[in-house]
C-alpha positions as CSV (number, residue, x, y, z in Angstrom):
1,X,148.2,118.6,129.2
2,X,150.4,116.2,127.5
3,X,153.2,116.5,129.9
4,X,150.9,115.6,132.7
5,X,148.9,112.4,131.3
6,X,149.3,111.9,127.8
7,X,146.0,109.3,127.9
8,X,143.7,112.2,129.1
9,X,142.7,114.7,126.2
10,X,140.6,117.3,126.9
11,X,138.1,117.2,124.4
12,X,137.1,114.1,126.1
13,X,135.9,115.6,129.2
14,X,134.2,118.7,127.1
15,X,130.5,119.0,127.3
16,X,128.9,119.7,123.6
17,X,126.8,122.6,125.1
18,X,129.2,124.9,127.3
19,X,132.4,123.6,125.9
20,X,133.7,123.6,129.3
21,X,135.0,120.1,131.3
22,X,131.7,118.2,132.4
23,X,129.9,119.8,135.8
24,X,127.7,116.9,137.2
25,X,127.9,114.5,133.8
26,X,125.2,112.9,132.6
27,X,124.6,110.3,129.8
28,X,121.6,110.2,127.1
29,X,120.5,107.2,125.6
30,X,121.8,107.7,122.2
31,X,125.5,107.8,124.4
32,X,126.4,110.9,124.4
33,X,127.6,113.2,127.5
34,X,126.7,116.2,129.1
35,X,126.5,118.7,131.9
36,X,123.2,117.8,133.7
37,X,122.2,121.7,133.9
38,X,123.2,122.4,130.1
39,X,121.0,119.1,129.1
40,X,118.4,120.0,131.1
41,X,118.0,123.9,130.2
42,X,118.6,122.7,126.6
43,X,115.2,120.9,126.6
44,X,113.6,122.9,129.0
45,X,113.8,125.5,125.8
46,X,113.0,123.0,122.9
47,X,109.5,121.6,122.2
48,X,111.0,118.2,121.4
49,X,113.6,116.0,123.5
50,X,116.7,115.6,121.5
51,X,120.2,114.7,121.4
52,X,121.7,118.4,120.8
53,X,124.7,116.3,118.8
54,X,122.9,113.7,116.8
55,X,119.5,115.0,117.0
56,X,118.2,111.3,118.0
57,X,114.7,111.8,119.6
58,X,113.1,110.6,122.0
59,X,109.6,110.2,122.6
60,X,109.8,111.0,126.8
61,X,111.8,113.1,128.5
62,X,114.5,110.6,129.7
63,X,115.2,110.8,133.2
64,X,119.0,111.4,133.6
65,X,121.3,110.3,136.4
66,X,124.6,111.7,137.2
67,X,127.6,109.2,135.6
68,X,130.0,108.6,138.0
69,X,132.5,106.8,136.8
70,X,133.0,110.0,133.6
71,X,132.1,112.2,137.0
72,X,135.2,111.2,138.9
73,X,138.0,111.0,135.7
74,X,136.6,115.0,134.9
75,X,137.9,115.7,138.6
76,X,140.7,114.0,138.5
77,X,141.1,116.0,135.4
78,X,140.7,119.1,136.3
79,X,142.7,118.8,139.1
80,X,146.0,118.0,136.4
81,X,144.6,120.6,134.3
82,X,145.2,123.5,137.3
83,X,148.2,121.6,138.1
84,X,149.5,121.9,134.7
85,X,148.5,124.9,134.9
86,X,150.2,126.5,137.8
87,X,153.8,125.0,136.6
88,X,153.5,126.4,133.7
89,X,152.2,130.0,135.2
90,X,156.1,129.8,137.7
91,X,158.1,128.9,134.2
92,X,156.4,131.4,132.3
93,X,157.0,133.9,135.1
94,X,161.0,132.6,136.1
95,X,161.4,133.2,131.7
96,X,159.4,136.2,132.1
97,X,162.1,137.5,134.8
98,X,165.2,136.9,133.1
99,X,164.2,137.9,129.9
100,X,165.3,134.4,128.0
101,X,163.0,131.8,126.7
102,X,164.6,128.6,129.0
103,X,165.3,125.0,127.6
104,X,161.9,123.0,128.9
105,X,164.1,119.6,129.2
106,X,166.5,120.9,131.3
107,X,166.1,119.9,135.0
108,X,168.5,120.9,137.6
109,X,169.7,123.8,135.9
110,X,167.5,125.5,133.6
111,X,169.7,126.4,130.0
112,X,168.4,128.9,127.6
113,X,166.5,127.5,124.8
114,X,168.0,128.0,121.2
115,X,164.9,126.8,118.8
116,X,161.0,126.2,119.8
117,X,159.9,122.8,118.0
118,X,156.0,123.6,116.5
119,X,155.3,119.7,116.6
120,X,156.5,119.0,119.9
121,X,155.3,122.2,121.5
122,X,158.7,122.4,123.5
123,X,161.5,124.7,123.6
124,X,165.2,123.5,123.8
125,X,168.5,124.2,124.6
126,X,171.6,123.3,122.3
127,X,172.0,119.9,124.3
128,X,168.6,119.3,123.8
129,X,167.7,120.1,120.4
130,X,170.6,117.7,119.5
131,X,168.0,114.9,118.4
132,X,166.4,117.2,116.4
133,X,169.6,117.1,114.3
134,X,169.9,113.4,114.1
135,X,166.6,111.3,114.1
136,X,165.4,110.9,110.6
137,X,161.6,111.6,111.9
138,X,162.6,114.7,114.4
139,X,164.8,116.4,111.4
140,X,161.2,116.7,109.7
141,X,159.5,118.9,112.5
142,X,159.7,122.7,112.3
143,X,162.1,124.7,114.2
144,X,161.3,128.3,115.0
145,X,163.5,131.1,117.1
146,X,162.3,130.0,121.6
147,X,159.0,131.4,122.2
148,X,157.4,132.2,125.5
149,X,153.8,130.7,125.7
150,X,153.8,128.4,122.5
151,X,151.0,126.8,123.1
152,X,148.8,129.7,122.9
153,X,151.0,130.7,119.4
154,X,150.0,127.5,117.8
155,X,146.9,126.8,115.5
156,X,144.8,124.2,117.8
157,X,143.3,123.1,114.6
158,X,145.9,123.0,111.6
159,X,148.8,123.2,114.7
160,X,151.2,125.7,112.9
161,X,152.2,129.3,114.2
162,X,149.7,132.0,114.4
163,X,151.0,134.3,112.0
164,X,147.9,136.2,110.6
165,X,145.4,138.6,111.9
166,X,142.0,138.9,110.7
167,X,140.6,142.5,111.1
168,X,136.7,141.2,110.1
169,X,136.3,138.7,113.2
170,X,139.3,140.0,115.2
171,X,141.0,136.2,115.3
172,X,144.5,135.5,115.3
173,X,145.2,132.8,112.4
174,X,147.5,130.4,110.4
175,X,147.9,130.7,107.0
176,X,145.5,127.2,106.7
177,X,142.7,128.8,108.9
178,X,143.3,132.3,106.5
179,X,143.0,130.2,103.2
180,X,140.0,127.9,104.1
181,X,137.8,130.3,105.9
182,X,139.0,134.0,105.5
183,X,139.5,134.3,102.0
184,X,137.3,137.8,101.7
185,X,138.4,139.0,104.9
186,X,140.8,142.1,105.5
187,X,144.1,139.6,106.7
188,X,147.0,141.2,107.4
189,X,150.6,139.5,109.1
190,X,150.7,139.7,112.5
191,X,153.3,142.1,112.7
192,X,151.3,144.8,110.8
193,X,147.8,144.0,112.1
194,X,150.4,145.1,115.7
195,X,151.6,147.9,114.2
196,X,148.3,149.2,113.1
197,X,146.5,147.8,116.4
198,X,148.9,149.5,118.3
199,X,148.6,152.8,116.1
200,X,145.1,153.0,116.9
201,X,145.6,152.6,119.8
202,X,148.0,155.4,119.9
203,X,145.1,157.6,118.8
204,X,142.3,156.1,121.3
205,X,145.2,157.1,124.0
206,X,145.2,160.9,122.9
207,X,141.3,161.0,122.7
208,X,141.7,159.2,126.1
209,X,143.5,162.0,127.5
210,X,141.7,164.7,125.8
211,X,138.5,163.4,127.4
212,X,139.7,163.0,130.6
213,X,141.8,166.7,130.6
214,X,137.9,167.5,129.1
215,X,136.2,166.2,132.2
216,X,138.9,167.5,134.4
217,X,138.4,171.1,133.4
218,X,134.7,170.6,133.8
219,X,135.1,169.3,137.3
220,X,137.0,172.6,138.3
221,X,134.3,174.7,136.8
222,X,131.9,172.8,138.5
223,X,134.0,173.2,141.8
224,X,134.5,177.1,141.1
225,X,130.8,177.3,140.2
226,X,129.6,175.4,143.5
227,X,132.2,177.5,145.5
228,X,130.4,180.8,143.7
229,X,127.2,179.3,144.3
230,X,128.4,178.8,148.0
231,X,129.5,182.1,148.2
232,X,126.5,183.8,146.8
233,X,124.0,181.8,148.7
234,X,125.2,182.7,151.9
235,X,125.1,186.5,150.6
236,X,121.2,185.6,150.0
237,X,120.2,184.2,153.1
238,X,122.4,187.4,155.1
239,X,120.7,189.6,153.4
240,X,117.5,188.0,153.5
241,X,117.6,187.6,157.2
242,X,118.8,191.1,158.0
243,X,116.0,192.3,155.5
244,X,113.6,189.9,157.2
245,X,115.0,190.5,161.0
246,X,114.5,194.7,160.3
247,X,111.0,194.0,159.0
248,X,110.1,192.2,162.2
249,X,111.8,195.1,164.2
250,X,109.5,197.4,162.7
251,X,106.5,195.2,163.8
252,X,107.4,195.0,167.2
253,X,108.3,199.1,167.4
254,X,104.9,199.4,165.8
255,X,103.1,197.2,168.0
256,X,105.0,199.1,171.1
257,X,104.3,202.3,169.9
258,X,100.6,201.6,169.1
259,X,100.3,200.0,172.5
260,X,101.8,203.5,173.9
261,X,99.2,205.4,172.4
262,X,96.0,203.8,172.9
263,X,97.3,204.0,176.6
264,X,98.0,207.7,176.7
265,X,94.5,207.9,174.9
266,X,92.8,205.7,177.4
267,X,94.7,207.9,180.5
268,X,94.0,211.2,178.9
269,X,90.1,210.6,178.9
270,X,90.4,208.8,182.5
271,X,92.0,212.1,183.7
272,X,89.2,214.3,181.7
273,X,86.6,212.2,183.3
274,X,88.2,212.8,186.9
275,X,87.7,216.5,186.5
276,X,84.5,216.6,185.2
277,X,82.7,214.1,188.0
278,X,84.5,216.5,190.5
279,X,83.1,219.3,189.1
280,X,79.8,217.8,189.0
281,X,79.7,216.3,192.3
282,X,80.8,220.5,193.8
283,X,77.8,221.4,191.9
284,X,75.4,218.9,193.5
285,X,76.3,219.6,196.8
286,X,75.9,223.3,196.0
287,X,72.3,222.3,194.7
288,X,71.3,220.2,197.3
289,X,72.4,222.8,199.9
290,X,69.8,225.1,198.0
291,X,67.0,222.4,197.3
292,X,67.1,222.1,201.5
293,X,66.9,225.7,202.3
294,X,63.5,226.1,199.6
295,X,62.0,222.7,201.4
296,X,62.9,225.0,205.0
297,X,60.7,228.1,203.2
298,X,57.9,226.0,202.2
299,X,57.5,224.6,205.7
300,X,57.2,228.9,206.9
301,X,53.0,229.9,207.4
302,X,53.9,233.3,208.1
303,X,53.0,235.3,205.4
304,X,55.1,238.2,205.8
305,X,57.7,236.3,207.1
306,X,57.1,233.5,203.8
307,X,57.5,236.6,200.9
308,X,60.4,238.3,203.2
309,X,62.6,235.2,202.9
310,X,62.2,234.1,199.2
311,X,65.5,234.5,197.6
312,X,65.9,236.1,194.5
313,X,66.4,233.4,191.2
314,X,69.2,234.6,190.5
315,X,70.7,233.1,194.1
316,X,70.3,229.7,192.8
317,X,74.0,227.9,192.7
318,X,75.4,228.5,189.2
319,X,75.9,225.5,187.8
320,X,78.2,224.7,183.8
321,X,76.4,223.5,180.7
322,X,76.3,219.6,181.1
323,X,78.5,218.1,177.8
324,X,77.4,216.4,174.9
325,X,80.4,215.0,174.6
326,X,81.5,211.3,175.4
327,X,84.5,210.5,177.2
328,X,84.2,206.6,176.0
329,X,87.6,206.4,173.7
330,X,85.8,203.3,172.3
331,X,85.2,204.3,168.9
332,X,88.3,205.7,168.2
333,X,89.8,202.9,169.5
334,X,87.8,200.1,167.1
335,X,89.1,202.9,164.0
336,X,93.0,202.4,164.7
337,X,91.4,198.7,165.4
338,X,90.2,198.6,162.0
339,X,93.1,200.1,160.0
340,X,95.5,197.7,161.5
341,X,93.7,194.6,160.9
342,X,93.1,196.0,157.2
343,X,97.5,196.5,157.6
344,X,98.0,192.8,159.1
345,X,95.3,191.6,156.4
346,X,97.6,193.1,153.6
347,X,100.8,192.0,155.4
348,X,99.7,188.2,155.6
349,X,99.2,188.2,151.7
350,X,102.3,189.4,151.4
351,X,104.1,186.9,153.9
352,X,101.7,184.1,152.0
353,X,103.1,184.7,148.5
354,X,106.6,185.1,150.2
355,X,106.3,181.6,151.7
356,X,105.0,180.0,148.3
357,X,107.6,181.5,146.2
358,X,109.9,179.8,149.2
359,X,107.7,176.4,148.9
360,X,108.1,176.4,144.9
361,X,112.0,176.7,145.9
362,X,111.8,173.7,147.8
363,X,109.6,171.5,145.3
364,X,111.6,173.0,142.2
365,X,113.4,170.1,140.4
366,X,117.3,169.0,141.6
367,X,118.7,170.6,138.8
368,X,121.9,168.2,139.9
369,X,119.8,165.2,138.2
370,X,120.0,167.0,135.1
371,X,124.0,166.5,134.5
372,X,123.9,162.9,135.4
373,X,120.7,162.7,132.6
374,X,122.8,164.1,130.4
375,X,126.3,162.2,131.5
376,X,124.5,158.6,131.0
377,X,123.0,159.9,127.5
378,X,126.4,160.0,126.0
379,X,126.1,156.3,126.4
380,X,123.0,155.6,123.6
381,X,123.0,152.3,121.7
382,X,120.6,152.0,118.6
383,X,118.0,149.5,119.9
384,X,116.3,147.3,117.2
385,X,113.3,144.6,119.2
386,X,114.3,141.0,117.8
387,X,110.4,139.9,116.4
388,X,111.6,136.2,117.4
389,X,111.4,137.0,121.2
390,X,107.9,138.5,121.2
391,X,104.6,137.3,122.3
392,X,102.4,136.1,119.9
393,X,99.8,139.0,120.7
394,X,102.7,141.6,120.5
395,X,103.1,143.6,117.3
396,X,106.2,144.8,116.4
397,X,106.7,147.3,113.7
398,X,108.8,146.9,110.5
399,X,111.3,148.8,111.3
400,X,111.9,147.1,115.1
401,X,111.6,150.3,116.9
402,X,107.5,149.8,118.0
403,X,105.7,147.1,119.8
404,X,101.8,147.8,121.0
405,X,99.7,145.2,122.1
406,X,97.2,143.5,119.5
407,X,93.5,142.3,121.0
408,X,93.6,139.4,119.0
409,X,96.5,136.1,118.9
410,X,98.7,136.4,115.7
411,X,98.5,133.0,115.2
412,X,99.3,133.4,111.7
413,X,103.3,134.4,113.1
414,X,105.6,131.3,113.0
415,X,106.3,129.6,116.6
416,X,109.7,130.5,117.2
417,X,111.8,128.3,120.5
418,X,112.8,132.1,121.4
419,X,109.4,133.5,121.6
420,X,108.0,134.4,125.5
421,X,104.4,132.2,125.1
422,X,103.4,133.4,129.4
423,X,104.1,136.8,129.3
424,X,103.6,140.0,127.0
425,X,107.4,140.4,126.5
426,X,110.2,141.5,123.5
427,X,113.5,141.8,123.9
428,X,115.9,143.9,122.2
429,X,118.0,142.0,119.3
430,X,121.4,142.9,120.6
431,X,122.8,142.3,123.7
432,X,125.7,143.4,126.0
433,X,127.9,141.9,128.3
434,X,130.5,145.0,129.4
435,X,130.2,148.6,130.0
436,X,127.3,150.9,129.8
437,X,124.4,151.7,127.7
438,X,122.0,153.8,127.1
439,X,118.6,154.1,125.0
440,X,115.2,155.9,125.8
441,X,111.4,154.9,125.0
442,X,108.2,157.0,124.4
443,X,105.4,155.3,126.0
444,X,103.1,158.4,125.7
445,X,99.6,158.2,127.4
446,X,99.8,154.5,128.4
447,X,98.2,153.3,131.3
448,X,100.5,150.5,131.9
449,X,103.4,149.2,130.7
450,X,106.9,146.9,131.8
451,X,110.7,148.3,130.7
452,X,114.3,147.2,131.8
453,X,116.5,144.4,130.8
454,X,116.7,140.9,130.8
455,X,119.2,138.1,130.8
456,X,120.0,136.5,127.5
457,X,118.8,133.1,129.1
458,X,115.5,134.0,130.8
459,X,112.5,131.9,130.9
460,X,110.5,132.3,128.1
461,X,108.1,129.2,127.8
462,X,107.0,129.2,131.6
463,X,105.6,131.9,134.2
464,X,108.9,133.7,135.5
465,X,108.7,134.4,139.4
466,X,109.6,137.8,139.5
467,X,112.2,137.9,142.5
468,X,115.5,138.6,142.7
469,X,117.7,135.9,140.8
470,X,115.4,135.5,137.5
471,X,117.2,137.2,135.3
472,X,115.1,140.7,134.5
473,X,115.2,143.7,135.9
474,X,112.5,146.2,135.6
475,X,110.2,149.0,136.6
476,X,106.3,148.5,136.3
477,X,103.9,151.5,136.0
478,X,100.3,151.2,136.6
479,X,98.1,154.7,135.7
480,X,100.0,157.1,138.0
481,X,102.6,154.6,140.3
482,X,105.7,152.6,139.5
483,X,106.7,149.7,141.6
484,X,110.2,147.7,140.7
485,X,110.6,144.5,139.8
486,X,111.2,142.3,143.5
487,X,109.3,144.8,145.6
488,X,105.5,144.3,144.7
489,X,102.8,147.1,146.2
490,X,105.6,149.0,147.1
491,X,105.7,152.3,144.7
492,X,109.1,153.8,144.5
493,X,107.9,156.7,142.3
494,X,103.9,158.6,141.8
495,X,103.1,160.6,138.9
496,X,102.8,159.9,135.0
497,X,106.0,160.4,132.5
498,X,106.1,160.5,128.2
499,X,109.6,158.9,128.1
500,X,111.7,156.6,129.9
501,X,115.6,156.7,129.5
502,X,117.2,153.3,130.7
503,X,121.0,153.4,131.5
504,X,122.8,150.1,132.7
505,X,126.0,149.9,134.2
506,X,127.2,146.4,133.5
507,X,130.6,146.4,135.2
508,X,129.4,148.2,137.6
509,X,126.4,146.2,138.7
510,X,123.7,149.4,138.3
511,X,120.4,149.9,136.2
512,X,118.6,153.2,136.5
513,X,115.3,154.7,134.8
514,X,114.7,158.5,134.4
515,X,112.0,161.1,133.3
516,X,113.3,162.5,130.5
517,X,111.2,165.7,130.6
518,X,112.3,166.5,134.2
519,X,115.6,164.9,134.5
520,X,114.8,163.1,137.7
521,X,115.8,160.1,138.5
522,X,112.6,157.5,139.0
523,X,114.3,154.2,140.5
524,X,118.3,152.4,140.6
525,X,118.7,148.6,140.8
526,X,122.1,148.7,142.5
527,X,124.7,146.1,143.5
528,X,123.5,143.5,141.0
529,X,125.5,140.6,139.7
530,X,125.2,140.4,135.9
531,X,127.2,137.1,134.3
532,X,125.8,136.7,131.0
533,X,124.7,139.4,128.1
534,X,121.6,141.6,128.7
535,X,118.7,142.6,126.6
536,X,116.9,145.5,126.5
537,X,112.9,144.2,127.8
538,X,109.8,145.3,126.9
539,X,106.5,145.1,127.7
540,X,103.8,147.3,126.6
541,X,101.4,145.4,128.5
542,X,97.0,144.8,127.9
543,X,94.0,147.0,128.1
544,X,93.0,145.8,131.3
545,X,93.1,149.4,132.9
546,X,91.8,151.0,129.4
547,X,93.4,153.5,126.4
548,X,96.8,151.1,126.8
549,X,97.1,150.2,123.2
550,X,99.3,153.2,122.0
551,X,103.0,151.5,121.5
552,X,106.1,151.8,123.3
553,X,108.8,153.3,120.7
554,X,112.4,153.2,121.3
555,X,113.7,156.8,120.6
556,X,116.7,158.4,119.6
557,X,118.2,161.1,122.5
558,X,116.6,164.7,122.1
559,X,114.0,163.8,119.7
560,X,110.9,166.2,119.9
561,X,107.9,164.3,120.0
């Protein structure tokens, strides 16, 4: 910044709390300066208003305005600071190019720089540097082979070159910083700590590759095995329609042919019956020709003539044996009747089972959840619960892996600023700000219970509005329903579950919750914005819906309960 206003220095316009330049300034009584929204969240989480840099008090809240005046000179600022900052982004870039560190003095016609003074924090040319060989008080400044970037090789406190790496806290150092505050920590020169880094590297490369030629051989058996699956499936359902298609064949030929019989039945004893009302009706006519001639002889009163005319017995018509039989095919009928309902009985339990073996088919778990279950577990973290952040009816086991709700307050447990006082919440001790991770909790037979994660800077002292923006992220189960954090009354999963495995994608803005038992995936916050670290948050919630004060336990993968 020096070459842009060397009366401007930039710890001026640095706010004590987010060390970045001041964002709506605002001055304290005691005179010192801060963001307005780092002030303000600063006392929201104390108990007592104070000066965070000379821990002056003050008995009310004072009531801030934004300084102008220190306002305006941080724009003005800023707006140098990007200027500086994109000249020096095109010479870093035209050096970059040509491969040559270039003389910062030179105007018109940019020379390549010979030496890079560590006091003035300039690289110059032979021209140049020529003062640095004459002026008594340049000749004592120290001259190094041109750097690119010096600024960002130089020791901002002590202002000598970086030349030390220090393997405990991962910090570049000079040899001041190494001697005052690394003196039992693994330092190496830069040069080596490189070679080393870069060795390492080397290594994390090959594992690298041998994961991902890993992966890539399981993709192709899992191609070859969903082509096979493919393959055979449509086998299946040919063969199980052309067994089902013959079987319904049969039916119909059955019915057909049953149809055809009770027919021919039914003509046969229509044709029977036709002959034998023929025969009978000859007959009467034959008889009823006699019975006329007999009424004739009774009407005679001669004597002779009377015993002359009676015709022998033997004259009467003759006449067959009427049948016993019935030519009503009824009975017969109701018998094949009866068999085949007993047949369609049998044949219905049989399509029954056959269409609940098909339903169990279709309610059977995805097994496709299961490799994602077990592709997100490779991602476990060792959770510890930080005792600091829990409620004060909240106890947390010795070893940090427990918390169950307590009936009474522990009012015996030190106040701590970090605690949650409104809600029955714990947060994990550690917390993440890139990549994924992964960890799993037995909750058991609880009723009701909270898990998910939480923003390192969420509410703790006052009621947190659960809605999208508050910093936590969670599902809720209440006796056999889970609802998600955002979307009250609206259950996104039924049924009860032992263990809960949580799997967060920070980079990639996704959260999901699965039953471990069944592999099935319960709920996914996706698309989320995540800009500060996130804890792991618990909540084993009260005995308001009974037998809830069984613990939550964080778990390590494939443990058998």
């Amino acid at each position: 910044m020096a070459s842009s206003n060397s009366l401007l220095s930039e710890e001026q316009f640095l706010c004590h709390i987010c060390l970045d330049v001041f964002t709506r300034p605002v001055s304290t009584p005691c005179g010192h300066n801060f963001c307005m929204s780092c002030i303000t969240s600063y006392w929201d989480n104390t108990p007592v208003s104070q000066c965070p840099v000379c821990k002056e008090a003050f008995e009310r809240r004072p009531d801030l305005k934004v300084n102008t005046f220190i306002s305006e000179l941080a724009s003005q600022f800023k707006s140098l600071k990007v200027t500086d900052a994109h000249i020096r982004s095109q010479d870093q870039q035209q050096a970059g190019c040509g491969g040559a560190v270039l003389c910062d003095i030179c105007t018109d016609n940019q020379l390549e720089a010979v030496k890079s003074c560590l006091e003035c924090l300039t690289s110059y040319c032979d021209i140049h540097l020529e003062p640095h060989h004459r002026a008594a008080g340049l000749k004592r400044h120290t001259l190094i082979d041109p750097l690119v970037n010096l600024e960002d090789r130089i020791c901002k406190e002590h202002t000598r070159l970086l030349t030390l790496f220090c393997n405990n806290d991962q910090v570049l150092l000079c040899d001041i910083c190494a001697g005052l505050h690394h003196v039992n920590h693994v330092v190496a020169p830069v040069q080596q700590a490189y070679d080393e880094t870069k060795a390492l590297l080397g290594d994390a490369e090959a594992k690298v590759h041998q994961m991902i030629q890993e992966r890539m051989q399981k993709v192709q058996a899992v191609k070859e095995s969903v082509g096979q699956s493919k393959t055979e499936t449509k086998d299946v359902i040919a063969n199980c329609m052309q067994d089902l298609t013959a079987l319904v064949c049969e039916i119909q030929k059955s019915q057909i042919d049953l149809v055809k019989v009770i027919e021919e039945k039914q003509k046969v004893a229509e044709k029977q019956a036709d002959g034998f009302v023929s025969s009978m009706e000859g007959e009467i006519t034959e008889l009823q020709k006699t019975a006329m001639k007999l009424r004739e002889l009774k009407q005679t009163e001669d004597q002779l003539c009377f015993l002359q005319s009676i015709p022998n017995p033997s004259r009467i018509p003759y006449t067959v044996a009427l049948p016993t039989t019935s030519f009503n095919r009824q009975a017969e009928i109701h018998h094949v009747q009866k068999s085949l309902n007993k047949s369609v009985s049998q044949l219905r339990m049989l399509l029954n089972k056959m269409n609940t073996e098909i339903q169990k088919l279709s309610d059977s778990t995805d097994v496709s959840n299961d490799p994602t279950l077990s592709y997100v577990q490779q991602y476990e973290e060792n959770i510890e619960l930080d005792p600091d952040t829990a409620h004060c009816r909240l106890i947390v086991s010795n070893d940090r892996k427990q918390v169950r709700y307590g009936m009474g307050s522990r009012r015996d447990r030190n106040l701590s600023p970090n605690m949650f006082t409104k809600h029955l919440g714990v947060l994990g001790q550690r917390g993440f700000s890139s990549r994924k991770f992964y960890f799993e909790v037995f909750v058991g037979e609880k009723t009701e219970w909270c898990l998910g994660v939480a923003t390192a800077s969420i509410q703790r002292k006052v009621k947190i509005d659960w809605s999208p923006g508050c910093g936590l992220w969670f599902i809720w189960f209440q006796e056999d329903k889970f609802e998600a954090y955002g979307s009250p009354n609206v259950p996104v999963h039924f049924g009860k579950v032992e263990r809960i495995g949580v799997f967060v994608d920070y980079d990639g803005g996704k959260i999901s919750f699965y039953d471990v038992q069944t592999a099935t995936l319960i709920h996914s916050f996706t698309e989320c914005v995540f800009t500060e670290k996130l804890h792991p948050y618990f909540n084993p919630c009260n005995n308001e819906y009974g037998s809830n004060l069984g613990p939550m336990i964080v778990v390590p993968v494939n443990r058998t309960e």
